[in-house]
N, C-alpha and C positions, 0 to 999 in steps of 0.2 A: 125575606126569602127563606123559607121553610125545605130543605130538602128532605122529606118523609119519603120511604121508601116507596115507590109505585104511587107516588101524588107528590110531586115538588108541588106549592105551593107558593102563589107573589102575591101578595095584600098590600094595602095602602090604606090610609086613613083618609076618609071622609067617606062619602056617599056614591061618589063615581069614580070610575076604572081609569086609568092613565098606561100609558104609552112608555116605554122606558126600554133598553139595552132590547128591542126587536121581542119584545114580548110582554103582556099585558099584564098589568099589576091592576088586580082587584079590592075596589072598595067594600063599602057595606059592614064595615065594625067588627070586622075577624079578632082582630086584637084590642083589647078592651083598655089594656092596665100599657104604659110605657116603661121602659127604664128608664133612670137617670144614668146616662154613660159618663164614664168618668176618664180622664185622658191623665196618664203620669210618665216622667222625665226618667222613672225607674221602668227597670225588667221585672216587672210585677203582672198579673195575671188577674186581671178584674173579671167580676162574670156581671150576666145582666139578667136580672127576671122580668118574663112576659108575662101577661095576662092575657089567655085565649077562649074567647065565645065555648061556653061548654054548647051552645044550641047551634053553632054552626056544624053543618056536616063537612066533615075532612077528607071525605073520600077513602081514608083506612081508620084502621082501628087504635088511636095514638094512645092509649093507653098498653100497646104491649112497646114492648123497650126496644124491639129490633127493631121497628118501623121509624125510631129515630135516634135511637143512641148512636152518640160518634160521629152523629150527618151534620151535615153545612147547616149554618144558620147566619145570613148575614142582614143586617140594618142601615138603612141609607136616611140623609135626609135631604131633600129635595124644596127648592125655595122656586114659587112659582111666578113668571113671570107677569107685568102688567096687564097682557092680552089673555091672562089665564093657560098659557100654554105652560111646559116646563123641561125648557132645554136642558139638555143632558150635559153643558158645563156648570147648571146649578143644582148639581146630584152629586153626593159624596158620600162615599161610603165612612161609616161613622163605628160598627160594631161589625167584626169577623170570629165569628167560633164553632162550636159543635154542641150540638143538643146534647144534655147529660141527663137530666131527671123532669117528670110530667109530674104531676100530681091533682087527683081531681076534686075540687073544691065545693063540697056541696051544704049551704045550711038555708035560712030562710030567707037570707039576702043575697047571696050570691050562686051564680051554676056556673061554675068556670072551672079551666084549667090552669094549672103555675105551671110554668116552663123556664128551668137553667137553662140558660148557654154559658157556656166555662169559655174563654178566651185561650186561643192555641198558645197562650205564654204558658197553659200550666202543664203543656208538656215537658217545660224545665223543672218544672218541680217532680214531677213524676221517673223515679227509678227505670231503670228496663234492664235486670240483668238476666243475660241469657246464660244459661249455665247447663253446663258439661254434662247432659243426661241424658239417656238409650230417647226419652220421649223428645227433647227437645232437637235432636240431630235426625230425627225421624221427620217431622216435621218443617224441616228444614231441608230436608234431601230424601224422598219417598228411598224407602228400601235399604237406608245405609244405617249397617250395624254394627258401625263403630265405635260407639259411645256401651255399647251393651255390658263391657266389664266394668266400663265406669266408678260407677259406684263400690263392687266389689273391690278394687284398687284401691281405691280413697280409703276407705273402711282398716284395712291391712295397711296400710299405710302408715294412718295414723295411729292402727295397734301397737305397730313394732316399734312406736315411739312414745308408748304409754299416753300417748291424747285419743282424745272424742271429736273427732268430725259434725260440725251440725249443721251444716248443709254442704250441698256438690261449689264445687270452684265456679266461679265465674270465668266466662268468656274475658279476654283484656281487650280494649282495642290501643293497637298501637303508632303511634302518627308519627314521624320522622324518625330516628336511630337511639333506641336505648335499651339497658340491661332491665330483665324483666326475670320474675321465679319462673318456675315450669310449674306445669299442675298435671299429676302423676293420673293419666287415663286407660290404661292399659298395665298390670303386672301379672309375670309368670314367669316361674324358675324353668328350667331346660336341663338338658345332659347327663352325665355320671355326675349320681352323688346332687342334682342340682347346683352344679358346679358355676352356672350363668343364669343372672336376674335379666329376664326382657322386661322390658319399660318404653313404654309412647308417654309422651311429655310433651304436651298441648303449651303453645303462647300463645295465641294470638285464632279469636271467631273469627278470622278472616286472612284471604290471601294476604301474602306478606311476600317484600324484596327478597330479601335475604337472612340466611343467621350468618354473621360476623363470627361469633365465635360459642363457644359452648363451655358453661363452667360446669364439674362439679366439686360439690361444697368448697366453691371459692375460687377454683384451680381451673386454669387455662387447660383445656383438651386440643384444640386444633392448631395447626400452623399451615397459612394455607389454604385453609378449607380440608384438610385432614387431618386425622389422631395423628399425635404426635408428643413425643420427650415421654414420661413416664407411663403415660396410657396405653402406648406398643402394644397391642398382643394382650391387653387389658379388655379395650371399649372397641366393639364395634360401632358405627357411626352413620344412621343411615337418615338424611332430613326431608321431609313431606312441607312445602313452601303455601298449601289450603287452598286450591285451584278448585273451581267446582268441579273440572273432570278428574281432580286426581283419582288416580287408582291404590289400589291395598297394597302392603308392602307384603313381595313374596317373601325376599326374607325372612321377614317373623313369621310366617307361613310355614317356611321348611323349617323353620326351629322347633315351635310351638305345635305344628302338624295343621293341617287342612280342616279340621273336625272343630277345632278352636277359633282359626283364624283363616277366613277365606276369603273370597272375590269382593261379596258384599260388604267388608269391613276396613270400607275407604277413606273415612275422618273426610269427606268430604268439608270445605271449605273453612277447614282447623290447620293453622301451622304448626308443626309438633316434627319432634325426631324418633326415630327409633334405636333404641341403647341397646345393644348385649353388651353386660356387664362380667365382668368372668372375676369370680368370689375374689378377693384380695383383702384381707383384715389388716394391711400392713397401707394400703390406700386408703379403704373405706371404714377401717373399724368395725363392729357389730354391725351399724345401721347403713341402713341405701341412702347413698348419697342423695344431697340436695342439687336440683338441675336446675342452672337458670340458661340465661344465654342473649348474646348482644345481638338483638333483632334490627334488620332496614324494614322498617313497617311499612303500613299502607299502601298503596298506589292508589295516586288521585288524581283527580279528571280535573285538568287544568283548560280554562274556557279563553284562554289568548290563545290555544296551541290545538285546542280540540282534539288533544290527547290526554291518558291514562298513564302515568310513568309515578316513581318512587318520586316522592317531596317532601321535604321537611318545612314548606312555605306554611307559615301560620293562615294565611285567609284561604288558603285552598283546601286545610282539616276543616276548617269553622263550616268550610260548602256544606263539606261532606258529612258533618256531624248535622247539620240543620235535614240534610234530604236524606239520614240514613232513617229506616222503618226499624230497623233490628235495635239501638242502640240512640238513636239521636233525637231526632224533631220531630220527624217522618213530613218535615215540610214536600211541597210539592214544586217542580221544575218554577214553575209561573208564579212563586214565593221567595224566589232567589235572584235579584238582580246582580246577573253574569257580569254586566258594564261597570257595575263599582265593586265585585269581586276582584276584577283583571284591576284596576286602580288600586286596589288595596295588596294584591298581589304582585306589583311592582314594585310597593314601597317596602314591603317583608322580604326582597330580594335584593334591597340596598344592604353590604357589608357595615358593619357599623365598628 
């Protein structure tokens, strides 16, 4: 099965057409050349090369790469029965992946096409960092321009510490309760004298529980859920938790002024705080303090309860990490059986 864009495609081997899942798979020698599929005991990522009729017509043009890169391609094989028929408990699916590369083979023996399919295991091998830029938060939330000092932040940043920045922070993701750095998205001094450093201080590409508590360089700030002990009249303290609806903080609006920081600059679905810091060489020394802070990550969609709530259950990250598109598998619902996640997430909820 060929999913080409505007021509899915079902072929079969031999001469005549067959019957199968309520839709006809076509003979007549589409496919020329078979793979040898290969089955392993490891999380490893086989791919499988076809060979396809360059003289059969396709109905598109498979030589351009949008009409198949990225699409279904899966392989069955099918054993038929004595009366020549071939029931669908002797059909198995044998190869599942995505068309990668075509290539058209032309010399005085052959007129054919090569076709990859990569197996969805190499989306483990494959990185995905989403990272802290005006384009990538644009793209991710039409309109919101909150990532737009970004970069200038990072850059100053790393001046006032005599380093070279060489690329934007990454996104973190974070699964059950732990201490994480901040990555500095937002700076701008304020007042008499620039007397107060504002700073947004991203943890976490995604809604998050809660922040537990807020260091910097080292140093407990809150008690509470408020400044507290030396920070008094120090830190202002303001936390954005990365809702899709969240809204801009006015706060650093009336600090910073309207012309800087306004409506559209919502850090849509970034969990980050916002600091006014008021000068202190006797706290912070020369340099802006370093920000981390003990985050309740994620909220996961737990399939015994068919709810979304904060969890530190290891099989219920694994869900969420196979079906996330931004950072994970980008597996698909009908990829994930629910019935031995809920089994697996029983036994990660035994104390031990």
């Amino acid at each position: 099965y060929f999913d080409f864009d505007g021509a899915a495609l079902r072929t079969c081997t031999g001469e005549w057409d067959l019957s199968y899942d309520s839709q006809t798979w076509s003979g007549g020698a589409v496919v020329t050349g078979w793979p040898t599929i290969t089955e392993s005991v490891d999380l490893v990522a086989e791919n499988a090369e076809l060979t396809l009729s360059g003289q059969h017509s396709y109905g598109v043009d498979i030589d351009d790469s949008a009409i198949y890169r990225a699409r279904a391609c899966d392989i069955y094989i099918g054993v038929l029965a004595a009366d020549g028929s071939l029931p669908t408990t002797n059909i198995h699916k044998i190869f599942s992946g995505r068309m990668a590369v075509v290539g058209f083979v032309e010399d005085a023996a052959v007129d054919d096409y090569r076709l990859t399919v990569e197996s969805r295991m190499v989306d483990l091998r494959k990185a995905k960092p989403a990272r802290y830029t005006h384009q990538t938060q644009l793209q991710r939330f039409a309109g919101d321009k909150g990532l737009e000092y970004a970069g200038a932040a990072q850059a100053s940043l790393f001046l006032s510490r005599g380093e070279t920045p060489d690329k934007p922070f990454s996104h973190k993701v974070i699964y059950g309760t732990t201490v994480v750095d901040g990555s500095v998205v937002f700076a701008a001094t304020s007042g008499s004298g620039s007397r107060y450093l504002n700073l947004c201080v991203a943890f976490a590409g995604h809604e998050c529980d809660g922040i537990e508590q807020l260091y910097l360089d080292d140093r407990a700030v809150l008690s509470g859920g408020v400044v507290a002990g030396e920070f008094v009249g120090v830190v202002d303290y303001y936390p954005h938790l990365g809702t899709d609806a969240q809204t801009y903080d006015t706060d650093l609006s009336a600090e910073v002024t309207a012309t800087v920081w306004d409506s559209a600059y919502r850090l849509r679905g970034i969990t980050y705080v916002y600091l006014r810091i008021l000068y202190s060489e006797d706290l912070f020394g020369s340099d802006a303090p370093a920000v981390s802070a003990r985050i309740r990550g994620k909220k996961l969609y737990d399939p015994r309860t068919d709810t979304t709530v904060y969890s530190s259950n290891a099989a219920l990250a694994v869900r969420d990490y196979l079906l996330s598109e931004t950072y994970g598998f980008s597996g698909g619902t009908a990829e994930v059986d629910d019935a031995s996640v809920a089994v697996a997430a029983n036994d990660c909820d035994y104390l031990v």
